[in-house]
C-alpha positions in Angstrom: -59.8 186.0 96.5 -56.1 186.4 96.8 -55.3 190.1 98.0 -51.8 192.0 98.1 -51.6 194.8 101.1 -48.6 196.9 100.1 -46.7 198.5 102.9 -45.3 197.5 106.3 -46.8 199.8 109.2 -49.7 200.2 111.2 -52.2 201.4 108.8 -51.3 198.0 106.7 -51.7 196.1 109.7 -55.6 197.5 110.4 -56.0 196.8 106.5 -54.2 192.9 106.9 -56.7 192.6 110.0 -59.7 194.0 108.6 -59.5 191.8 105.3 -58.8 188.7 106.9 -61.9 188.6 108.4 -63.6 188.4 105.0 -65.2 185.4 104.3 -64.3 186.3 100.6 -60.9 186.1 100.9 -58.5 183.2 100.9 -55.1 184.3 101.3 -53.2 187.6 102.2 -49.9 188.8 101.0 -48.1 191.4 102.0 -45.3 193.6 101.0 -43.2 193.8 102.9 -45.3 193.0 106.1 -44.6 193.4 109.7 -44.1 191.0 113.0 -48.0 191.8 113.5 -48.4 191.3 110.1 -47.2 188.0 109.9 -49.5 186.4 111.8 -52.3 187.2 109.2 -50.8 187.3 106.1 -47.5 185.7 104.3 -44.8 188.7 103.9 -43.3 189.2 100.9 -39.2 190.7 100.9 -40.3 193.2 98.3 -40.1 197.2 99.0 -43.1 199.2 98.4 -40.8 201.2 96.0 -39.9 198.6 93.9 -42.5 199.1 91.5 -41.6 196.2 88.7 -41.1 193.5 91.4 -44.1 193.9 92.7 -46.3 194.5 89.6 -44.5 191.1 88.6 -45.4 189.0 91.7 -49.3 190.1 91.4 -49.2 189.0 87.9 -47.5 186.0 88.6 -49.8 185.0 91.7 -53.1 186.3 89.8 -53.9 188.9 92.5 -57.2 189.4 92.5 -56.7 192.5 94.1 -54.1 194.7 95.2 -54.5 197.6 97.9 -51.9 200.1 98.4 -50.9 201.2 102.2 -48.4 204.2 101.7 -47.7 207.6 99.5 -44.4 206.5 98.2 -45.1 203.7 95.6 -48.6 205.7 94.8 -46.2 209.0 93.7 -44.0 205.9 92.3 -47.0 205.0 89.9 -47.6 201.4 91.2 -51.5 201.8 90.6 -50.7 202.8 87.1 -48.8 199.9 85.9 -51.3 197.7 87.8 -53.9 198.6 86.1 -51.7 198.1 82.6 -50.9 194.8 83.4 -55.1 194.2 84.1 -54.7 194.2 87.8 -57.5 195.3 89.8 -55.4 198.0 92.5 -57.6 200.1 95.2 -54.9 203.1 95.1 -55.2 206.5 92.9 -53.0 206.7 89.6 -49.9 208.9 89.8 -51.8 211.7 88.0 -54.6 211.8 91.1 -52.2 210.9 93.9 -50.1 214.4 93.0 -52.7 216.1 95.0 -50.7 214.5 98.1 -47.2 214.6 96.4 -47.2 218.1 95.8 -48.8 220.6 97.9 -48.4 223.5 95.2 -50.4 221.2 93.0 -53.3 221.1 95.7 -53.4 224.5 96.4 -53.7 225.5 92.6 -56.2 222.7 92.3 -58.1 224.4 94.6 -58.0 227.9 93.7 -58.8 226.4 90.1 -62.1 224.8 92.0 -63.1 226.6 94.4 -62.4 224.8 97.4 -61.5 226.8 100.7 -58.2 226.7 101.8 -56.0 228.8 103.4 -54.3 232.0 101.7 -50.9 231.1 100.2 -47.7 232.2 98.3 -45.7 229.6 96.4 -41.4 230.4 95.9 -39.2 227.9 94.4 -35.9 229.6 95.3 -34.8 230.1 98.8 -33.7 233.4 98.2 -37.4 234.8 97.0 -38.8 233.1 100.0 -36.1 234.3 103.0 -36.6 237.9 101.3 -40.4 237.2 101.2 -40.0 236.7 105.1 -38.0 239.6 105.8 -40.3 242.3 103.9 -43.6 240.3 105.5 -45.3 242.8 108.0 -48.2 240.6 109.2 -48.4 238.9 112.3 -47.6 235.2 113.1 -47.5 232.3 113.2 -47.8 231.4 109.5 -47.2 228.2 108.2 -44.1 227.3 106.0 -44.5 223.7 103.8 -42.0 221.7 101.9 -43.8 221.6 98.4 -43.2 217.0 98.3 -43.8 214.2 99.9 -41.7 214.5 103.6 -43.5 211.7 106.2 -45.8 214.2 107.4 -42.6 216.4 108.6 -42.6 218.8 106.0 -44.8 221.4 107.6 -43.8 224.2 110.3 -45.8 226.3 111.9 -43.8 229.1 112.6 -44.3 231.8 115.6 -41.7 234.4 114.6 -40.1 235.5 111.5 -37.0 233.7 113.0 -38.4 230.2 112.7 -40.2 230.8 109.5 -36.7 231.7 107.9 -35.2 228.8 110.1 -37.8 226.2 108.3 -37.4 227.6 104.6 -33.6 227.4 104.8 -33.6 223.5 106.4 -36.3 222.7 103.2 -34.8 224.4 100.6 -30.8 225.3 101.7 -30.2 222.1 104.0 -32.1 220.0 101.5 -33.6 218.4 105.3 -35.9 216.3 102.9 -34.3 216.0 99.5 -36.1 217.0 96.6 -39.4 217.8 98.3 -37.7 221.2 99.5 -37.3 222.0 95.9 -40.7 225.0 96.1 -42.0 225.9 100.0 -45.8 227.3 100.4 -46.0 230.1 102.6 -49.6 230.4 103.5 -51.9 231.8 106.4 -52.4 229.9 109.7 -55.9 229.3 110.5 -57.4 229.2 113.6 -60.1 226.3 115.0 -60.2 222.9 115.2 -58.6 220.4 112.9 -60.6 216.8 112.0 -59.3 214.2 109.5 -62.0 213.5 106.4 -62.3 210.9 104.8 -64.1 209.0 101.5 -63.8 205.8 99.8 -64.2 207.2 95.9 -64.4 204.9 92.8 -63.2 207.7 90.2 -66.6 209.8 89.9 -68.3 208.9 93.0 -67.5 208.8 96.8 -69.3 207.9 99.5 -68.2 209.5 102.8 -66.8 207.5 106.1 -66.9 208.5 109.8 -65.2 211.5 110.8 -62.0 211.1 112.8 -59.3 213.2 114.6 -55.1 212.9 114.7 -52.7 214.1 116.9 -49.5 215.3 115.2 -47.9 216.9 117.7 -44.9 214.4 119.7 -45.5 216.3 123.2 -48.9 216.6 125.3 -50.9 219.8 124.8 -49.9 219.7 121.1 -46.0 221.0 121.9 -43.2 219.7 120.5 -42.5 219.1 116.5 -45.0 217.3 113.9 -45.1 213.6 113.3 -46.4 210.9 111.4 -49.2 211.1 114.1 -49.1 210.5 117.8 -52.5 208.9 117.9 -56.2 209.3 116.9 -59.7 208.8 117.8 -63.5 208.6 116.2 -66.1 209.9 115.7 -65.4 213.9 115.9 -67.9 215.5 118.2 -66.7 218.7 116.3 -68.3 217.3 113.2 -72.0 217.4 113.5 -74.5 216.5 110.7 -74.7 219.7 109.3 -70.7 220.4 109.0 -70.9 217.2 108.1 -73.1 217.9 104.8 -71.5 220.9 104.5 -68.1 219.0 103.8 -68.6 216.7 101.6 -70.3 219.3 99.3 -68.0 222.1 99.3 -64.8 219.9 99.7 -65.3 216.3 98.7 -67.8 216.1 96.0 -66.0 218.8 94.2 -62.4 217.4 94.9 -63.6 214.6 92.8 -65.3 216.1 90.6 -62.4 218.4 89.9 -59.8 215.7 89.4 -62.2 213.8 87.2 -62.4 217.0 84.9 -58.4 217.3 84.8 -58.3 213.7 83.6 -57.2 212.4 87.0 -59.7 210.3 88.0 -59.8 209.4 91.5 -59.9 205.4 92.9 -59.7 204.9 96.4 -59.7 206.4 100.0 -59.3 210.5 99.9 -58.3 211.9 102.9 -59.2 216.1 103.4 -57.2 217.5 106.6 -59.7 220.5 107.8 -59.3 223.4 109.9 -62.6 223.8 110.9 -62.8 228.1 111.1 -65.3 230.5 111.8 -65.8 231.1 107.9 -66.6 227.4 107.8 -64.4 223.7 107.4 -61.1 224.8 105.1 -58.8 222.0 103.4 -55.2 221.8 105.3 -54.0 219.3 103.1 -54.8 216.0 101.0 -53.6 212.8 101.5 -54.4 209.9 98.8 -54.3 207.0 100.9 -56.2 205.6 104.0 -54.1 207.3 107.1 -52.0 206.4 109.3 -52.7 206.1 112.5 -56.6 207.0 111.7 -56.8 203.7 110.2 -56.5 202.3 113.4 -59.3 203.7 114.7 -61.7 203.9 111.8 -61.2 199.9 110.8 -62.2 198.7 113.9 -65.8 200.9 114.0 -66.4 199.0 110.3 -69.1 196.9 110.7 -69.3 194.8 107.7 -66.6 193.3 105.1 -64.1 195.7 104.1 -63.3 193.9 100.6 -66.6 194.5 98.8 -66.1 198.1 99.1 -62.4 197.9 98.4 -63.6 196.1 94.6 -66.6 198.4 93.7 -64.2 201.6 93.8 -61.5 199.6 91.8 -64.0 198.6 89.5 -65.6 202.6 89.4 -68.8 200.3 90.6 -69.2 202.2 94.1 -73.0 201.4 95.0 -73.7 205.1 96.6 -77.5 204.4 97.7 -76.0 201.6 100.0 -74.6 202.8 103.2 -71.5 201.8 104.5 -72.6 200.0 107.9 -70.4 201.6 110.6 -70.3 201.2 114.5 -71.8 203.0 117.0 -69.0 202.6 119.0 -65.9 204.9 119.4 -62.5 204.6 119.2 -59.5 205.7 120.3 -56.0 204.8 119.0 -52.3 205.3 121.4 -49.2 205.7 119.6 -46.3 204.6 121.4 -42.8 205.5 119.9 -39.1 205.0 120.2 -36.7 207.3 122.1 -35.5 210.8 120.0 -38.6 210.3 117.6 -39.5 212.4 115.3 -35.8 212.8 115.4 -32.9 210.5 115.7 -34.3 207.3 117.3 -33.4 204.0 119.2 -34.1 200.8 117.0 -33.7 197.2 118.8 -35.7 197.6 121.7 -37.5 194.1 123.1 -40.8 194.7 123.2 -42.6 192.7 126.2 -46.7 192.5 127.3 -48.0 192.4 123.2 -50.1 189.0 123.7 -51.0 190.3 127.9 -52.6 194.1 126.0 -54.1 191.8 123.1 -55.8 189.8 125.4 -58.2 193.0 127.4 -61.8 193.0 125.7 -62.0 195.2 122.6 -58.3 196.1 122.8 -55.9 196.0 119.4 -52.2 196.3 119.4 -51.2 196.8 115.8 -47.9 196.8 114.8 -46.2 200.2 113.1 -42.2 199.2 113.4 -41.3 196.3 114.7 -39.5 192.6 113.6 -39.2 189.4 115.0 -35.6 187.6 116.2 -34.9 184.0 115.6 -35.8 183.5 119.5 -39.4 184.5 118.4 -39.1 187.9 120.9 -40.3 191.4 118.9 -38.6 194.4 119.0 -38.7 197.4 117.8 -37.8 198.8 114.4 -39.1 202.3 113.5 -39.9 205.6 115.2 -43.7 204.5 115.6 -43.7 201.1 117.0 -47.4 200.2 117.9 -50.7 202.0 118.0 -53.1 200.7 120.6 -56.6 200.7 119.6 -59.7 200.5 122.8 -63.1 200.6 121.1 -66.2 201.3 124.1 -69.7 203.0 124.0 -68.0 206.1 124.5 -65.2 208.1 123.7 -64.1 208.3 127.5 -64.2 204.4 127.9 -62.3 203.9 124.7 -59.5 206.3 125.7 -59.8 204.5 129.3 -59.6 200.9 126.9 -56.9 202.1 125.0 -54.9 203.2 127.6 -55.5 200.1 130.0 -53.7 198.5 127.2 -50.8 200.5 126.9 -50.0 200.4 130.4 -49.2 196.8 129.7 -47.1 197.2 127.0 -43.1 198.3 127.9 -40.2 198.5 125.8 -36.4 200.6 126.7 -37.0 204.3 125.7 -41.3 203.9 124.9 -42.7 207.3 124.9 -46.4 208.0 123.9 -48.8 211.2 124.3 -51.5 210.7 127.8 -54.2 212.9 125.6 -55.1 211.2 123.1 -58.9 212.4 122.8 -59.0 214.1 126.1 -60.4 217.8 124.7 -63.1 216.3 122.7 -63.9 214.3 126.5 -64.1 217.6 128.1 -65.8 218.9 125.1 -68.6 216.0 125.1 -68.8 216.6 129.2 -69.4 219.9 129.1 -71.8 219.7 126.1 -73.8 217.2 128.3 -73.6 219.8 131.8 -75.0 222.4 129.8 -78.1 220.2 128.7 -76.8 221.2 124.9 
């Protein structure tokens, strides 16, 4: 098989690593790739928004299948005109991906459903909101969202009234992220603990994967503002088989269900962000794609060959009495990012160590922003630059893994959190002292 990977970060890299070692596959593109990238697969100069080019180059190549990284060319309808042009895509159609592109859209699609999520009010003008604000009585924080797609940047949790107002003005007044300011949610901050959920779905069906957990927070202890993700780790020990159950029948099946009833039928990984509450697991947000960086730890706890499953949910073929086989193992995934981000950041940075980190047992650098000069040195060239994968027997050797590996790794300005997966440690150890 020939396969397309569209996108150029560190969730495409996991995917480019994970395919290659299919014994079904005979050669990778990838558009448009990265420096860890290009050791797997030949990178195309093609943008993931430039939707024709692409759709041409699959056509012209006889893709046998093409698997969509990122939101952008998903909300751009690149799935859509794949599938007119009789190319097999793993990626929702614009119609299903809008549960990700517009979070008013997913909240009413939940109310319409009856899938728990927070309490919310929607205002498409800045004035209604800031007035909103000032007449609000209740306590904080409450969380304030930009209504489109803004790199996982779009949401504030605000403290006071004066950084609630702050965020709708910057969204809506400042424009901060274009036309995805153009309607704010103001909804209800819950309280608990928040896991990542996701489920490979072929358009009725969905079979569920391990649970996983992302850090968005820049700063230790969850401080500073949101990212793109910091870093992650899997399984959840928050998630047992019960919650587990419980998910995936008050929030996934009928997510599915309910976008197959709108005529928005749903091909390829959904991803649920939960709060899980006192009242029981609540739905933060969707995202319709594989994430970013929980990729990087769920792909390397996948057993078998990725690509079989990646066909059968193109193909609405998903074989649901076959289990996925998974790992035992856990794993835990280090971000490591570039001066000033989520803000401003340093690009150009020579990254040293790569192949020395690489080379620790069950260690995986893969590559988020970064490019490769004519003297064959990489530096770096985006706000996340690598994530750092350790995979162990347990959760505490992973971290330890993961970690090992970064200390190896140095580049001018290289930040990254130091607790990545430490809570659910000290969860796990306490569990244990208690003879739970």
């Amino acid at each position: 098989m020939k396969i397309l990977v569209i996108g150029g970060g560190g969730r495409e890299h996991a995917l480019v690593w994970k395919i290659r070692q299919s014994p079904l596959v005979s050669r990778i593109y990838c558009a448009p790739g990265n420096s860890g990238i290009a050791g797997l697969a030949d990178c195309l100069p093609i943008e993931p928004s430039d939707i024709v080019e692409l759709v041409d180059f699959a056509a012209k190549i006889k893709i046998d299948l093409t698997v969509i990284g990122p939101e952008l060319p998903l909300n751009l309808g690149l799935a859509d005109e794949m599938r007119k042009r009789d190319l097999r895509v793993f990626g929702p159609r614009k119609g299903a991906a809008e549960i990700e592109a517009s979070k008013v859209f997913s909240k009413e699609f939940m109310t319409r459903h009856g899938i728990p999520t927070a309490s919310y009010l929607v205002f498409r003008a800045e004035g209604d909101a800031l007035s909103h604000l000032k007449a609000r009585s209740t306590r904080y924080p409450l969380v304030v969202k930009a209504d489109g797609l803004a790199s996982g940047k779009g949401v504030v949790v605000a403290g006071s009234r004066d950084e609630a107002m702050s965020a709708v003005r910057r969204m809506m007044g400042e424009r901060a992220f274009g036309a995805a300011g153009d309607a704010v949610i103001i909804e209800e901050c819950l309280a608990g603990t928040e896991v990542s959920f996701f489920a490979i779905c072929d358009g009725t069906r969905l079979i569920p994967w391990p649970t996983c957990q992302d850090f968005k927070r820049a700063l230790d202890g969850d401080l500073g503002p949101n990212t793109g993700g910091m870093g992650s780790y899997s399984p959840s020990p928050y998630v047992d088989a019960g919650m587990f159950k419980e998910i995936v029948t008050r929030i996934m099946a009928p997510t599915v269900a309910g976008l197959a009833k709108e005529g928005r039928p749903y091909q390829g990984i959904l991803y649920a962000g939960l709060m899980l509450t006192e009242g029981g697991p609540m739905v933060l947000e969707y995202n319709a794609r594989l994430g970013d960086p929980e990729a990087e730890a769920l792909l390397p706890r996948l057993k078998g060959d990725l690509v079989p499953w990646l066909v059968a949910a193109a193909d609405g073929t998903l074989p649901i009495d076959q289990p996925i086989d998974w790992r035992r193992e856990a794993a835990v995934t280090v971000v490591l990012t570039s001066h000033g981000y989520p803000g401003s950041y340093e690009k150009g940075k020579t990254i040293r160590g790569l192949l020395d980190a690489a080379s620790l047992p069950e260690a995986t650098v893969f590559h988020c922003g970064t490019r490769t000069l004519p003297t064959g040195e990489t530096e770096s060239a985006g706000g996340r630059v690598l994530a750092v994968t350790g995979v162990a027997s347990t959760l505490e050797l992973a971290a330890r893994r993961a970690y090992d590996a970064v200390a190896r790794i140095r580049f001018e300005g290289m930040s990254y959190r130091r607790d990545i997966a430490l809570a659910a440690i000290q969860r796990i150890a306490s569990v244990r002292e208690a003879g739970l």
